[in-house]
C-alpha positions in Angstrom: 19.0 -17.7 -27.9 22.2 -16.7 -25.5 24.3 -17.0 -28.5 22.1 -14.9 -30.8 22.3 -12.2 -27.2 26.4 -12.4 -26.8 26.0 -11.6 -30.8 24.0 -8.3 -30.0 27.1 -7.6 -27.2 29.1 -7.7 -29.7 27.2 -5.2 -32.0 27.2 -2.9 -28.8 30.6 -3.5 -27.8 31.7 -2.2 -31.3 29.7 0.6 -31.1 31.4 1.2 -27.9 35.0 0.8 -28.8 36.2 4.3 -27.7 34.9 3.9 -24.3 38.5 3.1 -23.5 39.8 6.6 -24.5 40.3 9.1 -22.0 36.9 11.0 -23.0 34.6 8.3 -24.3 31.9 9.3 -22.3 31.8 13.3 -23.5 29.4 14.0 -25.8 31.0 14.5 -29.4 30.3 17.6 -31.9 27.8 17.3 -33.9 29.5 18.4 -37.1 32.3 16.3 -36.5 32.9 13.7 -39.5 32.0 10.4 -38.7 33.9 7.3 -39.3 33.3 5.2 -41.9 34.0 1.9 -39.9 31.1 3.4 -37.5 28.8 0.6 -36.6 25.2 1.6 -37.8 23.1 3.0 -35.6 20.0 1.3 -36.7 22.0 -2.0 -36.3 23.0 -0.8 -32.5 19.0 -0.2 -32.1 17.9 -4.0 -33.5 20.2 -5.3 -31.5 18.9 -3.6 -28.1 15.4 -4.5 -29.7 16.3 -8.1 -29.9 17.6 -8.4 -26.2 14.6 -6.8 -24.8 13.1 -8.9 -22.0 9.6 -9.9 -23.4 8.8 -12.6 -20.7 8.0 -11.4 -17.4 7.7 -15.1 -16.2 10.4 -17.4 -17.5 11.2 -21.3 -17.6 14.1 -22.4 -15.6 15.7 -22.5 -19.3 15.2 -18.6 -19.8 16.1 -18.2 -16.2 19.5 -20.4 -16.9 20.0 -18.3 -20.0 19.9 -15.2 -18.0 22.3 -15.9 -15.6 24.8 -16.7 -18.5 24.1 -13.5 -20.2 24.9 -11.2 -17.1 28.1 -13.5 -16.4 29.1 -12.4 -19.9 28.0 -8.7 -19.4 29.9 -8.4 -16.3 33.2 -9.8 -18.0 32.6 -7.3 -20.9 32.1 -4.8 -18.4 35.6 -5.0 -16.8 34.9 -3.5 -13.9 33.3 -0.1 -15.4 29.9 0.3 -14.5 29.5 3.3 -16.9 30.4 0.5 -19.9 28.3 -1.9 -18.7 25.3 0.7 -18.7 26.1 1.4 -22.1 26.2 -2.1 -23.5 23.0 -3.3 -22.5 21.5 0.2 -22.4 17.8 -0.8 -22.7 18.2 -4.1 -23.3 14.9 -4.8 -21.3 12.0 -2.3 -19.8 13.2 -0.6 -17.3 16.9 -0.3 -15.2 19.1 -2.8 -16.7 20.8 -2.9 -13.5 18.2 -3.7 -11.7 17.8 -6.6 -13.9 20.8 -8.1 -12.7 20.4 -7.4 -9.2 16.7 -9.2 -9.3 18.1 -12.4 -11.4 19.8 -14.0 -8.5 16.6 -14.1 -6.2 14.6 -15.6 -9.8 17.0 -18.2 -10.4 16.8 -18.9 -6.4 13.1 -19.1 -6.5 13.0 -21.2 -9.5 15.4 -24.0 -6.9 18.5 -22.8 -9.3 20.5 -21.5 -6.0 23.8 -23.0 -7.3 23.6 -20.3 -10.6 22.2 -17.7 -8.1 25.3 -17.6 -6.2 27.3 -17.9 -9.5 25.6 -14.5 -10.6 25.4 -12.9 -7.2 29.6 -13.5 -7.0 30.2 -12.3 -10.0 27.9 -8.9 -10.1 29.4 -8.5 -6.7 32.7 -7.9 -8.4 31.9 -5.1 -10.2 28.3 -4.0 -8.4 28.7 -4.5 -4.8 25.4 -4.0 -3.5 24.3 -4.6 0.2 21.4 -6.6 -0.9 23.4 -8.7 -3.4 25.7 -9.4 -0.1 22.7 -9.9 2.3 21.2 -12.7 0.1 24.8 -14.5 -1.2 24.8 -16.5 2.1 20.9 -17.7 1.7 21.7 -19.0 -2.2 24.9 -20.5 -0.8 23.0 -22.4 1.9 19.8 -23.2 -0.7 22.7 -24.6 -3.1 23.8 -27.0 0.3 27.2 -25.1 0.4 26.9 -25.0 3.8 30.9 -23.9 4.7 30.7 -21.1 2.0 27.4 -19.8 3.5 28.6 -19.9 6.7 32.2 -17.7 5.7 29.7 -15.7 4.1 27.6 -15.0 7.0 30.6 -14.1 8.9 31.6 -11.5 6.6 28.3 -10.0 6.8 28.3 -9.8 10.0 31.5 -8.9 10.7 30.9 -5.5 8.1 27.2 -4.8 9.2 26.6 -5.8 12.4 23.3 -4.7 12.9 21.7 -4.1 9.8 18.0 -5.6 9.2 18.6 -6.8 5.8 21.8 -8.1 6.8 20.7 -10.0 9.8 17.1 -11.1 8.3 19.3 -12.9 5.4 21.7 -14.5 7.8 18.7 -16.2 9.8 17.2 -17.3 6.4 20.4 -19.1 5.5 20.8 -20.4 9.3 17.0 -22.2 8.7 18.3 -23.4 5.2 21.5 -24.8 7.2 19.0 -26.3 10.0 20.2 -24.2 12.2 17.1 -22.6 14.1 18.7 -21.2 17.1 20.7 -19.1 14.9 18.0 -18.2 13.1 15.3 -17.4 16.0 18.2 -15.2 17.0 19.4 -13.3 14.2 15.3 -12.5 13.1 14.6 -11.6 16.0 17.3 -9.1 16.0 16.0 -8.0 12.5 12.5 -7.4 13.4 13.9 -5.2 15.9 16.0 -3.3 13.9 13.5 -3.7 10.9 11.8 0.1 11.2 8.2 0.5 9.8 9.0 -1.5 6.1 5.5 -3.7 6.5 6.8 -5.7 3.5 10.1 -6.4 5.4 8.4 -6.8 9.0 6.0 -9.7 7.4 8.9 -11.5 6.1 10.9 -11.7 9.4 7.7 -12.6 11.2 6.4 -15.1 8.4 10.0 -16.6 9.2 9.8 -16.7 13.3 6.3 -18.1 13.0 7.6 -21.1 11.0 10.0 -21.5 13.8 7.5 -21.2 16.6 4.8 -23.7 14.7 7.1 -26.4 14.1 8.6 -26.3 17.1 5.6 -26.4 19.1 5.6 -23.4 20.9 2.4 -21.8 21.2 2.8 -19.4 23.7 5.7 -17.5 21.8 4.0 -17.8 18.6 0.7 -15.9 20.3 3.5 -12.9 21.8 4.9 -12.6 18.6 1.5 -11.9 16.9 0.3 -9.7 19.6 3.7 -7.5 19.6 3.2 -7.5 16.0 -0.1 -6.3 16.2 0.7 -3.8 18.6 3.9 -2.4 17.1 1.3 -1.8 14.0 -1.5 -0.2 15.7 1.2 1.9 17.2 2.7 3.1 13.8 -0.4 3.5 12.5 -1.5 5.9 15.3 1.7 7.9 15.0 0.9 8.0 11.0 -2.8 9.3 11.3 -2.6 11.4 14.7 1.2 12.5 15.0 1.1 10.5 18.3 2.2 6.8 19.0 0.0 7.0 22.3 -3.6 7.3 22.6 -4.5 11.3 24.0 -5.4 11.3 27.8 -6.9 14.0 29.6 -4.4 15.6 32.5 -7.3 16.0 34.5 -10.6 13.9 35.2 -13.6 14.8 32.9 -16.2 16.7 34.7 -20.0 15.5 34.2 -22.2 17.7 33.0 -24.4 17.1 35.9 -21.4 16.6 38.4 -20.8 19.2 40.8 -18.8 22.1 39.8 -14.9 21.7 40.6 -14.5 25.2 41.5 -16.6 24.8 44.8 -19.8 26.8 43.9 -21.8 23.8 44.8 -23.7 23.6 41.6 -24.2 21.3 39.0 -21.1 22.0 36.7 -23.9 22.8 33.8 -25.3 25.8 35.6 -21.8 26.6 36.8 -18.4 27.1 35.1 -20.0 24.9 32.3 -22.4 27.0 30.7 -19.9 28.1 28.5 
């Protein structure tokens, strides 16, 4: 199958063959005459047909495959990102890109983190995305290439100091290295920095509870929950009444039946309260 997709490359990267002129992205005249050698369109549009992405769940095999197709996009790409839009131009539903940024984290799920960090180094050469940098040092680690996930981590931390997505990686490869110290402290910095991203928050805390429970430590396993728990209630009070904190009155409340605060001597009711 990978040979039959570097095949439908091929079809697109002849269709693309003036990309390297100076305007090979502006749109031509419509009357203008077309060249006989023209690839046919029809062929371009099989070609993108064929390549489309049918499985949403693949074997390790499709997975594998993958991975080699995007090494060989990249390469075709040389470094332009506007070329390698338009060779794979809906190859599968949806942002192509965003196809190869989500195949490292498949191929690391699917215990492939050796060809995850192939792919994530070599889309990082031509697409260098913060995420794609956050999670190199966690496939690294997963792939036991513990002195290139460490270098890795430096980097990262050495460019984005206190970034959540940054830090939250670093303490998932430190707990793929073993190293739970590390990791206890870079989450922790993440959850702090982490901001209201539920899906984000449950992944740094799913990953300091695992700490806390096999370690023992009940007692920081129970503050953790109850800050979580808090920190929730909190945001959800500032989403639904514009307030983190719960209203209080700047005065006592006054019974109905208590006596009247103004000094009258009567019942509040028959007093100021009547109205």
């Amino acid at each position: 199958m990978i040979e039959k997709r570097l095949d439908d490359l091929e079809v697109l990267e002849a269709a693309n063959a003036d990309l390297d002129d100076e305007d090979a992205f502006e749109d031509e005249d419509e009357d203008e005459d077309e060249d006989e050698d023209e690839v046919d369109s029809d062929e371009v549009e099989q070609a993108l047909q064929r390549m489309d992405d049918e499985e949403l769940h693949l074997p390790v095999e499709g997975l594998l495959e993958e991975a080699a197709l995007v090494e060989a996009v990249v390469d075709r790409g040389r470094g332009n990102e506007d070329l390698l839009h338009y060779l794979v131009a809906h190859a599968i539903e949806g942002d192509v890109i965003g196809w190869m940024l989500g195949l490292p984290r498949r191929l690391h799920l699917s215990a492939q983190s050796g060809r995850a960090a192939d792919v994530c180094r070599a889309l990082l050469g031509v697409l260098p995305a913060d995420t794609l940098a956050f999670k190199l040092p966690v496939y690294l680690a997963g792939a036991g290439k513990k002195d290139e996930a460490l270098a890795a981590i430096a980097r990262n931390l050495e460019e984005f100091p206190e970034e959540s997505g940054m830090l939250e990686g670093a303490g998932q490869a430190y707990l793929k290295l073993g190293d739970d110290v590390r990791a206890e402290r870079c989450l922790r910095d993440a959850l702090a920095s982490a901001g209201g991203d539920i899906h984000v928050r449950n992944g740094i805390v799913t990953a300091l509870a695992g700490i806390f429970d096999r370690q023992g430590r009940g007692a920081d396993l129970s503050e953790l929950e109850r800050t979580e728990a808090a920190y929730r209630e909190k945001s959800r009070r500032k989403r639904i009444f514009g307030s983190a904190e719960p209203y209080q009155r700047s005065e006592p409340k006054v019974g109905r039946n208590d006596p009247c605060p103004c000094g009258s001597g009567k019942k509040y009711k028959k007093c100021c309260g009547v109205n």
